[in-house]
GUVO-225373 format. One line per 8 residues: number of its first residue (from 1); for each residue x, y, z of N, C-alpha, C. Coordinates in steps of 0.1 Angstrom, whole numbers, m for minus. Example, Ala and Ser with C-alpha at 12.3 -4.5 7.8 and 13.67 -1.06 7.14 Angstrom:
REM residues 2
1> 132,m57,78,123,m45,78,132,m33,78  128,m22,71,137,m11,71,129,0,79
REM end
This chain:
REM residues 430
1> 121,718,m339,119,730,m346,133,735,m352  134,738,m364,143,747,m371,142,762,m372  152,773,m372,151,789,m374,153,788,m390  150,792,m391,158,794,m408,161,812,m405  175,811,m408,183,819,m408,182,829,m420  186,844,m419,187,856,m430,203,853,m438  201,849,m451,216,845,m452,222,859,m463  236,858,m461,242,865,m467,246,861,m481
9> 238,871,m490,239,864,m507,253,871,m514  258,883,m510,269,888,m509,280,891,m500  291,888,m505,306,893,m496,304,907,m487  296,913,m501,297,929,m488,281,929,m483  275,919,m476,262,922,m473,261,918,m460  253,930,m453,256,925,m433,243,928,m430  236,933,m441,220,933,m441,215,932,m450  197,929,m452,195,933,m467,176,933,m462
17> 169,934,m472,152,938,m473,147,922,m477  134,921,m466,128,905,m467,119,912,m477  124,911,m490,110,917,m501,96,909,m502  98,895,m501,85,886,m504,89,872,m498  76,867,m489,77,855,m489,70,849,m495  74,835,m504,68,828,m512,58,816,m506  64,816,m495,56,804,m488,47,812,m475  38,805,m468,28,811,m460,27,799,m444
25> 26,806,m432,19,797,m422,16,784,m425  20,775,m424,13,760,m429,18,752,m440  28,762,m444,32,751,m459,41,742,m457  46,730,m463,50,723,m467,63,727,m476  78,728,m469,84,729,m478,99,718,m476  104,715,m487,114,703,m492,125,714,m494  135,703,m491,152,710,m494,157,712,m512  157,723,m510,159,730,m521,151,741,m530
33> 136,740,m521,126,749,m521,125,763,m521  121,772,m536,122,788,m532,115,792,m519  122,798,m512,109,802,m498,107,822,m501  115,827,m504,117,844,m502,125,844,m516  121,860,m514,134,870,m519,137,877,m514  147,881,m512,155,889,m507,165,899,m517  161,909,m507,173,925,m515,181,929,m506  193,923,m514,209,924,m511,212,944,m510
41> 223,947,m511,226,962,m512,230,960,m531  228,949,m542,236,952,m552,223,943,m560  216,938,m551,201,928,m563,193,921,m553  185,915,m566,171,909,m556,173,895,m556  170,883,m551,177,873,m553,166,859,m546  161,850,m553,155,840,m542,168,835,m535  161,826,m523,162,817,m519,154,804,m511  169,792,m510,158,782,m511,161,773,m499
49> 153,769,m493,152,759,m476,162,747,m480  168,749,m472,179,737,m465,178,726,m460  162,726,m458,155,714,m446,144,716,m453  138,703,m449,120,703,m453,117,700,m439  100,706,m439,97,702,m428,82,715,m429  75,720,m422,63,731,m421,66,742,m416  58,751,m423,66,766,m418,55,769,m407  61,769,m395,51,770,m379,51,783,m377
57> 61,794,m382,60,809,m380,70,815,m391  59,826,m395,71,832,m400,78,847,m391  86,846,m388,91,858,m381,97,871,m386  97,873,m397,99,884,m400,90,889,m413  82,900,m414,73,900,m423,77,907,m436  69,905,m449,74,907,m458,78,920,m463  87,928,m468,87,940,m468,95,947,m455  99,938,m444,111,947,m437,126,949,m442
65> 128,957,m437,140,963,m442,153,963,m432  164,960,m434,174,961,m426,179,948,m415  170,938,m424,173,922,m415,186,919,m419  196,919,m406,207,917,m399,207,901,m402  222,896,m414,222,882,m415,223,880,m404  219,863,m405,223,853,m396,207,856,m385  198,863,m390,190,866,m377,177,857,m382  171,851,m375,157,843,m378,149,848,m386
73> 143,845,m395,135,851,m404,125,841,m403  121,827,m401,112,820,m405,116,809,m395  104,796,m386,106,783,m384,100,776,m387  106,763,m387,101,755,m397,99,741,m386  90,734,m387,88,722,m378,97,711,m382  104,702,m375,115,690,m373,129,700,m376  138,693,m371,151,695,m369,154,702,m357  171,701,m355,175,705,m345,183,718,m344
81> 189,720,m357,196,733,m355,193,746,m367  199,755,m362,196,772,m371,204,770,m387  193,771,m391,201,769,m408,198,785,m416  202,790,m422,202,799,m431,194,790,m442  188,797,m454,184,793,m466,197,792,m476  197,783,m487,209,780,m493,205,794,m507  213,799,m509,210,809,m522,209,801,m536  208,806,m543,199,803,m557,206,815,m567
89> 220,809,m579,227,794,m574,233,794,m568  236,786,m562,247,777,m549,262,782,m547  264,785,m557,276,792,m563,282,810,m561  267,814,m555,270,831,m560,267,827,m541  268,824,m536,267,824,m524,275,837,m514  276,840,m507,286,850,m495,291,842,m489  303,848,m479,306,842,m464,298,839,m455  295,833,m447,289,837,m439,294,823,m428
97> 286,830,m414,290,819,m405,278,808,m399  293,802,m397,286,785,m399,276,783,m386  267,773,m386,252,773,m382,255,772,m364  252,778,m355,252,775,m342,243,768,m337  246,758,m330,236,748,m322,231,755,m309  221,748,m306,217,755,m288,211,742,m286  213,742,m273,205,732,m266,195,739,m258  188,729,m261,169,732,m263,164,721,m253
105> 150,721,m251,139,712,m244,134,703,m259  127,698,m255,124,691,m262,113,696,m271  106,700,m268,97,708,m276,102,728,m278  109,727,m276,114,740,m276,121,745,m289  119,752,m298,129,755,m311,143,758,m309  152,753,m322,165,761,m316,164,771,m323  174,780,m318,178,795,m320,189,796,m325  190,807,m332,206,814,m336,212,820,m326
113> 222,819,m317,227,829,m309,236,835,m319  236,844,m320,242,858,m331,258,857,m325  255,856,m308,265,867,m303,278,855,m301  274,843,m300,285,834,m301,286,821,m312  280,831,m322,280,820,m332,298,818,m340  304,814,m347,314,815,m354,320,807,m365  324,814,m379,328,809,m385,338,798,m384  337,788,m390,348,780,m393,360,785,m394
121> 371,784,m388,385,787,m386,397,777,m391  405,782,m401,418,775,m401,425,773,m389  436,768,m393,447,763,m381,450,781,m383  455,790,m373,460,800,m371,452,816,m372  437,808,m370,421,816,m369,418,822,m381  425,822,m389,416,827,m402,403,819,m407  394,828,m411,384,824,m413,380,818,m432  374,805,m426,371,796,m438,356,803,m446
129> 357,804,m454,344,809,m463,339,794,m472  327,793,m463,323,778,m474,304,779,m472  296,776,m480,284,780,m482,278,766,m470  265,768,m465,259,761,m459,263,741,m467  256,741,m474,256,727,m479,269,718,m479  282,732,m483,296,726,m485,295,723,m469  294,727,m461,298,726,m445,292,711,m443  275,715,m448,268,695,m444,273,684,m449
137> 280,689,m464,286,675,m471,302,674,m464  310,683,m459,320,680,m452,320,673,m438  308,673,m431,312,673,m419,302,655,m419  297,652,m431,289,639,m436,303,627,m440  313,635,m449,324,628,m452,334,631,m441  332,637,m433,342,635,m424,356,644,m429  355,656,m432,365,663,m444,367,676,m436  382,682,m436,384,694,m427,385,701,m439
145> 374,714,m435,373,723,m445,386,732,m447  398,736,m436,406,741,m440,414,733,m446  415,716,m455,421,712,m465,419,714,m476  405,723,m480,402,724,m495,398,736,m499  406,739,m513,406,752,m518,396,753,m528  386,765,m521,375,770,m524,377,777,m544  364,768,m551,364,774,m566,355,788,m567  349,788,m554,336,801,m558,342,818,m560
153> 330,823,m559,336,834,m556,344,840,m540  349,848,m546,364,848,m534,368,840,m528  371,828,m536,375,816,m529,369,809,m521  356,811,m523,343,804,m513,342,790,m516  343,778,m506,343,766,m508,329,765,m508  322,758,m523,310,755,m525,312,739,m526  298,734,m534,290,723,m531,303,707,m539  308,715,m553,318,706,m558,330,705,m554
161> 334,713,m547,345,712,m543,345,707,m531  337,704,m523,335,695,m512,334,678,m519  330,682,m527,324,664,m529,337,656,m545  343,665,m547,357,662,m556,368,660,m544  366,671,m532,377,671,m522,382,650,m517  390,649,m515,398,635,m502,397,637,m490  399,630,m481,406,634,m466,422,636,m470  426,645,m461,441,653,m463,445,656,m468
169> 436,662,m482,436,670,m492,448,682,m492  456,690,m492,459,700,m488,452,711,m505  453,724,m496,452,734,m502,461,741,m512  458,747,m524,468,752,m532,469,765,m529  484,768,m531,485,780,m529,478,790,m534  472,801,m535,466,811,m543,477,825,m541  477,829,m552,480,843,m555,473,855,m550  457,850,m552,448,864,m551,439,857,m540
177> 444,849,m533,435,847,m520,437,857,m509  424,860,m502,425,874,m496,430,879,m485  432,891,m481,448,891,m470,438,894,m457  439,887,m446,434,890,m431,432,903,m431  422,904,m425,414,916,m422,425,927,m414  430,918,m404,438,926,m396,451,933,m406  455,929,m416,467,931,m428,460,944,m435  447,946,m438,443,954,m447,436,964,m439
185> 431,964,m429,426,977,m430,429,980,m410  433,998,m420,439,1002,m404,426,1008,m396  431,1018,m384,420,1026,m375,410,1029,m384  400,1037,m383,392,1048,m390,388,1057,m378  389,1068,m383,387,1078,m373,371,1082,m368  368,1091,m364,362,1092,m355,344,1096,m361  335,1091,m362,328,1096,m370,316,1109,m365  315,1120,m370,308,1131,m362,299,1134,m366
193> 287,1136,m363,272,1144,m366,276,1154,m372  264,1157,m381,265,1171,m386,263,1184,m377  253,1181,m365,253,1189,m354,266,1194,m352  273,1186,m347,292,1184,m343,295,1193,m352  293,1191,m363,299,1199,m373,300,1214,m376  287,1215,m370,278,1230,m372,271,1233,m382  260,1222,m386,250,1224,m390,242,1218,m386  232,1230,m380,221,1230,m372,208,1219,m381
201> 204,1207,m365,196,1204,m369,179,1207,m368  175,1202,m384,163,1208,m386,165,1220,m400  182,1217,m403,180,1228,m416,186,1222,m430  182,1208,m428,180,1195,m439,168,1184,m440  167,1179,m449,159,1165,m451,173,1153,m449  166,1145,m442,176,1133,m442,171,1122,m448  179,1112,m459,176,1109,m464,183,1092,m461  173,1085,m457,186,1072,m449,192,1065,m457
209> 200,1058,m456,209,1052,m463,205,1037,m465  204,1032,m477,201,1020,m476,215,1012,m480  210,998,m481,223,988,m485,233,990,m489  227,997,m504,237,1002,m518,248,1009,m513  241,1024,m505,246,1033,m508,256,1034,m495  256,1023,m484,257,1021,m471,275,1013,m478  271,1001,m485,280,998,m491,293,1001,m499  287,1009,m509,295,1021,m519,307,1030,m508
217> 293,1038,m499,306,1044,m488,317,1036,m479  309,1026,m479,328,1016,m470,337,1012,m476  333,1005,m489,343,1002,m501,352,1010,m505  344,1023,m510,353,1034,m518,360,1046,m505  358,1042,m492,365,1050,m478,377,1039,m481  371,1029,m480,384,1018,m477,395,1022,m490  392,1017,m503,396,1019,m510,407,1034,m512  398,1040,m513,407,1057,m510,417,1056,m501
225> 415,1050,m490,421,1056,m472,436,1045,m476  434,1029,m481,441,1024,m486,449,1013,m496  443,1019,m506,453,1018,m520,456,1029,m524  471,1030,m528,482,1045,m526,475,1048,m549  467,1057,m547,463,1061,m561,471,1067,m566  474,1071,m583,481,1078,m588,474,1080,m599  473,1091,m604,464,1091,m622,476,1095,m627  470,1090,m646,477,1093,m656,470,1098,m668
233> 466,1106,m673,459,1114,m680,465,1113,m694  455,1116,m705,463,1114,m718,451,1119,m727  450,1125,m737,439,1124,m753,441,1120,m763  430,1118,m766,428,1108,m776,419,1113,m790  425,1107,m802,418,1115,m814,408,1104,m819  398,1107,m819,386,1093,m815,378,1099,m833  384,1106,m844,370,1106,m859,373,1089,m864  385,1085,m864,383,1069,m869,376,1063,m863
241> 377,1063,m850,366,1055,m840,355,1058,m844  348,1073,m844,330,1073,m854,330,1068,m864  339,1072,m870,337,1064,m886,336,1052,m887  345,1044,m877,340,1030,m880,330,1023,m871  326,1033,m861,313,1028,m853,302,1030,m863  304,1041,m870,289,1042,m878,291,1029,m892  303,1025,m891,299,1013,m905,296,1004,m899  303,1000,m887,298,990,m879,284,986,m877
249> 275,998,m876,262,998,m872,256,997,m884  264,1000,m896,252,1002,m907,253,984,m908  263,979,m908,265,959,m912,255,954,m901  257,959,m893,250,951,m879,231,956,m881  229,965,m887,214,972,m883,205,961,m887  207,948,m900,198,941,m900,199,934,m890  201,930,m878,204,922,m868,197,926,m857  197,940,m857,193,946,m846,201,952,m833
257> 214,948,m834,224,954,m830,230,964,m828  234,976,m822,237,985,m820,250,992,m807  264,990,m820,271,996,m808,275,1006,m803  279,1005,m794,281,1019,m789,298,1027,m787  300,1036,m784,318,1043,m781,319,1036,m773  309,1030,m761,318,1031,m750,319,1011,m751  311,1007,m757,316,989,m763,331,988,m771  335,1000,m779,343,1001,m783,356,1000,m774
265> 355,1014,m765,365,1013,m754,363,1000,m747  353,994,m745,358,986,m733,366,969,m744  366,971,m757,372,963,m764,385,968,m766  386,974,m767,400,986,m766,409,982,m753  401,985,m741,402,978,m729,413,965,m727  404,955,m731,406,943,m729,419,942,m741  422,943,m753,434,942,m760,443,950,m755  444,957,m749,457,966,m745,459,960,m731
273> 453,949,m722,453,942,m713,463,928,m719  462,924,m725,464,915,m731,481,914,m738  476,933,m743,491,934,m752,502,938,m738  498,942,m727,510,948,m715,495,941,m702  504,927,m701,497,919,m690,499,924,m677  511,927,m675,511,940,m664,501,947,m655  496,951,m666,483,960,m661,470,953,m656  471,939,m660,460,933,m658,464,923,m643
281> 462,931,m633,467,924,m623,461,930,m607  461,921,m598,458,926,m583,466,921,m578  470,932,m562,477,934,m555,475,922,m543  478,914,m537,478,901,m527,489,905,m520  491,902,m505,502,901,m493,511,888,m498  506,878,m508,512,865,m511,517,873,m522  513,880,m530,525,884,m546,515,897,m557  519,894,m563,512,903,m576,503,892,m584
289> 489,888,m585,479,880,m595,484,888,m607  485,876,m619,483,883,m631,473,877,m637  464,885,m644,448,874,m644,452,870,m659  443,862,m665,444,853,m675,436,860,m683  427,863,m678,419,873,m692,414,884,m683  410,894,m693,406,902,m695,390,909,m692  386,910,m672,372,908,m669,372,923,m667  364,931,m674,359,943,m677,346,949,m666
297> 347,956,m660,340,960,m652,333,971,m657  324,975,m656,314,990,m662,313,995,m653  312,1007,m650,309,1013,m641,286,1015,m645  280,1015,m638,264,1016,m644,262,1024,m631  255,1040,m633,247,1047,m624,233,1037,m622  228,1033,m610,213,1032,m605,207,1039,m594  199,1034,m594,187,1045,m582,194,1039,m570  200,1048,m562,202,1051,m549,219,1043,m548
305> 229,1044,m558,245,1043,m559,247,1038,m575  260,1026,m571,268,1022,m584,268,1009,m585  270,1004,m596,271,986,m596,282,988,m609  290,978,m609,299,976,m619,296,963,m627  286,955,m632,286,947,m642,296,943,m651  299,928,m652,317,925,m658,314,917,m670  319,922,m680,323,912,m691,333,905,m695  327,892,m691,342,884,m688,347,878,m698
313> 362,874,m700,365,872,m712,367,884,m719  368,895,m724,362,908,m733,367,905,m743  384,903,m741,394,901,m750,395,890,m762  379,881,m760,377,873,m769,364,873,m775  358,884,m772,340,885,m778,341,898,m788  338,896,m800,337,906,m810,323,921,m805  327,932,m812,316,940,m808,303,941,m807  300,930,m817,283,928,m812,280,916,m802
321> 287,910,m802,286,902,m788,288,911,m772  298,921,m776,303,928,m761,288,941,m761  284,942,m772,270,953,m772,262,947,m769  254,932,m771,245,927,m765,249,926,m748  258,919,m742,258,915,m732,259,933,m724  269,939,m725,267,956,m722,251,959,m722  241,958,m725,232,963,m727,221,957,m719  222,942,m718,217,929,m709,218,937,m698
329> 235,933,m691,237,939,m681,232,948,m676  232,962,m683,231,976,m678,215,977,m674  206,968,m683,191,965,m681,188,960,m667  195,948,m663,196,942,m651,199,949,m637  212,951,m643,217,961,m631,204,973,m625  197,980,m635,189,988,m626,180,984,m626  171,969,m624,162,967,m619,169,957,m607  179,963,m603,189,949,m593,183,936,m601
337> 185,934,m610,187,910,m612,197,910,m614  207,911,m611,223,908,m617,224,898,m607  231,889,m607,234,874,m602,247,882,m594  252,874,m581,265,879,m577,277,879,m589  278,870,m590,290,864,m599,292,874,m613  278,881,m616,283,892,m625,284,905,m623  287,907,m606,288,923,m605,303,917,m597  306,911,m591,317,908,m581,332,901,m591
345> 345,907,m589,351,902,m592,360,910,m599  364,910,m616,366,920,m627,380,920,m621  389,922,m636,400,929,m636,407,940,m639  396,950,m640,394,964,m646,384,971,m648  384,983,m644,371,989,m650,372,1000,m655  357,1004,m661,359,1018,m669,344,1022,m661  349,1037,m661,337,1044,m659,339,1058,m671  323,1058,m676,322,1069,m687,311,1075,m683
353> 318,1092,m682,309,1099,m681,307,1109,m694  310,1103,m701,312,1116,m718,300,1122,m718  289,1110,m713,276,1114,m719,264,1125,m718  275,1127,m700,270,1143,m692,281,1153,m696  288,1150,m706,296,1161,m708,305,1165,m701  314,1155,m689,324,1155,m682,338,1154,m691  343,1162,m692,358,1161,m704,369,1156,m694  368,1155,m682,376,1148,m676,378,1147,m658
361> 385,1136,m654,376,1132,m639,385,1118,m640  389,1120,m627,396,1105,m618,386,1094,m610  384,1083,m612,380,1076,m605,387,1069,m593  376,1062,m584,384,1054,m573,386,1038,m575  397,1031,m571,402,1021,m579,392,1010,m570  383,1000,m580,376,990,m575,385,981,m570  384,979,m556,394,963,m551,390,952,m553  393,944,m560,412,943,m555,419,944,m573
369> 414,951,m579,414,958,m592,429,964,m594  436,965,m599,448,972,m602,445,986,m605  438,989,m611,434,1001,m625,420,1001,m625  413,1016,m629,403,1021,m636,406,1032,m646  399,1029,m657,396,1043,m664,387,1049,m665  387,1061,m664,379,1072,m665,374,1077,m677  366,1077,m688,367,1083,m699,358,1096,m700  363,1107,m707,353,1119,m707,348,1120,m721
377> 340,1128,m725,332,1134,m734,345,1134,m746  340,1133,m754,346,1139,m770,342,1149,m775  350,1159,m780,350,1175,m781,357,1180,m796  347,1187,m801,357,1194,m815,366,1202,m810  382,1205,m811,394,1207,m807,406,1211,m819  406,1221,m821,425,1222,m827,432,1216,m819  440,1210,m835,450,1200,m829,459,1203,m839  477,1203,m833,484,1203,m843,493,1188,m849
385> 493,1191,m860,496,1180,m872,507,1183,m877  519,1175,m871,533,1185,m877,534,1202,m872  530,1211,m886,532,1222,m889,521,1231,m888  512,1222,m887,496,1224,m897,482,1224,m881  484,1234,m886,467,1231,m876,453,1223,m880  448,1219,m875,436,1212,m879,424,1210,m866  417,1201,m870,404,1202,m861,400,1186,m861  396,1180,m847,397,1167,m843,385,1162,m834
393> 382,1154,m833,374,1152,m819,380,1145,m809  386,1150,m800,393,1148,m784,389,1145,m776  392,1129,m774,386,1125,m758,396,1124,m747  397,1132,m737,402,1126,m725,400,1113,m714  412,1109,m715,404,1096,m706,421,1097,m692  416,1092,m682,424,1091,m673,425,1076,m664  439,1074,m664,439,1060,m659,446,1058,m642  432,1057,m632,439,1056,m620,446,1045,m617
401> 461,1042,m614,466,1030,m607,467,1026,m591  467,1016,m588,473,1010,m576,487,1011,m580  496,1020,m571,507,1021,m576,513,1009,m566  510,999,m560,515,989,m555,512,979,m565  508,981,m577,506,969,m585,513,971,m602  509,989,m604,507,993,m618,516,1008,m617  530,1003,m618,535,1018,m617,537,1026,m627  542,1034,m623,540,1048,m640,546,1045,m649
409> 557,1040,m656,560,1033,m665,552,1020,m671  544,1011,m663,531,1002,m668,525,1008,m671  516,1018,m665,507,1026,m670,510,1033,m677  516,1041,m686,521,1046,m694,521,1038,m704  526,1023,m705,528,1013,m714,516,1009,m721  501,1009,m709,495,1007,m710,482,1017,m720  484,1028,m715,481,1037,m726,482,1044,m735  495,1037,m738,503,1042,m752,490,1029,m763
417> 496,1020,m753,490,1005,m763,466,1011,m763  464,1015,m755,452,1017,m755,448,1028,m767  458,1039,m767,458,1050,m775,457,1045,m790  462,1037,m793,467,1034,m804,458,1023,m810  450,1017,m805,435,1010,m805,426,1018,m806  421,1028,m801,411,1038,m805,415,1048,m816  428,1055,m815,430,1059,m831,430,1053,m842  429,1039,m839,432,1034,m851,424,1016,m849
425> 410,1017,m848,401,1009,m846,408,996,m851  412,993,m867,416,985,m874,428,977,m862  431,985,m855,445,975,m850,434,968,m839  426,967,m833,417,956,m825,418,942,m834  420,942,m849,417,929,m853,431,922,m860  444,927,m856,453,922,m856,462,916,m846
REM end
């Protein structure tokens, strides 16, 4: 007997919702087989059996909520040990840990023991991040997983990099490989009931917290409690920007295309990244990453938190390409299909609130992000011109730094060069 394991489809996922099983009591299923879907805290996602063999039970029914990875969800007849399902693709995978054996009877199934199961460990206990399949083809070639440096996300050793890897391969150094748990995050204090607090219960609705929103709060605690923030505030005279958004749209309307201010800024974005590389950077215990291009992060409201959606590359896709994919995304994003690999990662982001009429507002810096902007509403405003008064549309936009990465002089550098792209759209194409 096999368990098939609840696997982790994301970095930040320690639970998630068995939405649908695809297969039923009695089926017949082969390695590489969709079995479920599953809802992450950030999307919905199949996945697919690791083993063939018949599904003798399913153990967790469809539609529960709050299955704890690594915990049995389904068995399957033949084999000997607890497998997780491999995700779909292979690539957008999570950490997770590696499969624990038990010794069994003979007709007896194995189990996951949760409580002493453990990741693969380097020489000096840091933990190896490598997806189920990389672990079967390493341990088939006889290959120590802490000799090879993982291509996936966060450095996650997946399925090619096991099977390109040698024996005694060594590892390349990384810049933005990630700092031990124990490096990054200190105590957290004490957490108290609202009772505790003095408010009486029974004089609210409680509203529970699912994945998302469960998520959002540890990130952006962590984030706040430790990266040292600083904002830098500035306005901006945005009538060239409508004027040439609206010619833009009239060239593009036979197409069906439609851009927006804020495709603009995020092109704006990405060339002022480019022009002061500086800015385009995360913080590591190994050094300062300076990224190679320009991966754009959105900030997108959905039902019950936030997802950031990235357009990678920005600094090389013209504005009706950055309006399609902007628009894809933001679609995706709230019905959760976004793939890991397109909400995870980014070397910057923007969040815009213009459109509720916020004129201005700091955001919290996405890790392991250098920088966010903030942009607010645009406003008819006197403005002086020389000598001369006059009347403008004013947008405020505010740029929070990691000041361990992006100090006031960068950022400042950085906004002068951004400023000067939205007043003056024409310099994007020079």
């Amino acid at each position: 007997m096999t368990d098939i394991l609840m696997p982790a489809l994301s970095p930040t996922m320690e639970e998630g919702t068995l939405a649908k099983w695809l297969v039923k009591k009695g089926d017949t299923v082969a390695a590489g087989d969709v079995i479920a879907e599953i809802e992450t805290d950030k999307a919905t996602m199949e996945v697919e059996a690791v083993d063939e063999g018949v599904v003798e039970e399913i153990l967790v029914e469809a539609g529960t909520e709050g299955v704890k990875v690594n915990a049995p969800i389904a068995r399957l007849s033949g084999g000997t040990e607890a497998k997780a399902p491999e995700p779909q693709p292979e690539e957008a995978a999570a950490p997770e840990a590696a499969p624990a054996k038990a010794e069994s009877k003979p007709d007896a199934p194995a189990k996951a023991e949760l409580a002493t199961a453990r990741p693969a460990s380097a020489k000096g206990g840091e933990r190896i991040f490598a997806s189920p399949l990389a672990r079967r083809i390493a341990e088939q070639k006889g290959l120590d997983l802490s000799s090879i440096t993982g291509s996936g996300p966060h450095g996650r050793i997946i399925e090619r990099d096991v099977k390109e890897a040698k024996p005694g391969a060594k590892p390349a150094a990384s810049a933005a490989s990630p700092a031990p748990t124990s490096e990054r995050r200190g105590e957290t204090r004490p957490v108290q009931s609202l009772q505790q607090m003095g408010i009486p219960e029974g004089s609210y609705d409680l509203i529970p917290l699912d994945g998302m929103r469960k998520t959002v709060a540890r990130r952006m605690t962590d984030s706040f409690r430790d990266v040292p923030h600083f904002p830098l505030t500035i306005d901006l005279e945005i009538d060239r920007l409508l004027e040439a958004r609206g010619r833009i749209n009239k060239m593009l309307e036979k197409d069906g295309v439609k851009v927006s201010v804020n495709d603009i800024i995020l092109k704006a974005c990405a060339v002022a990244l480019k022009r002061v590389p500086e800015a385009n950077a995360s913080y590591s215990p190994e050094g300062i990453a300076l990224h190679h291009h320009a991966d754009i992060a959105m900030a997108v409201a959905v039902e019950g938190g936030l997802i950031t959606p990235i357009i990678r590359k920005c600094e090389t896709k013209g504005l009706a390409q950055i309006a399609g994919e902007t628009k894809d995304l933001a679609e995706r994003a709230r019905t959760r299909k976004l793939k890991p690999e397109e909400f995870q990662g980014g070397t910057f982001s923007v969040s815009n609130l213009g459109m509720f009429g916020i004129k201005s507002f700091g955001s919290i810096i996405n890790e392991p992000q250098g920088a966010i902007l903030s942009v607010g509403a645009g406003t008819r405003q006197p403005v002086v011109r020389g000598d001369q008064l006059a009347i403008a549309t004013v947008m405020s936009v505010t740029m929070t730094c990691d000041h361990r990465v992006v100090d006031g002089a960068t950022g400042a550098r950085w906004l002068e060069a951004f400023k000067a792209l939205i007043e003056e759209p024409l310099a994007m194409m020079v």
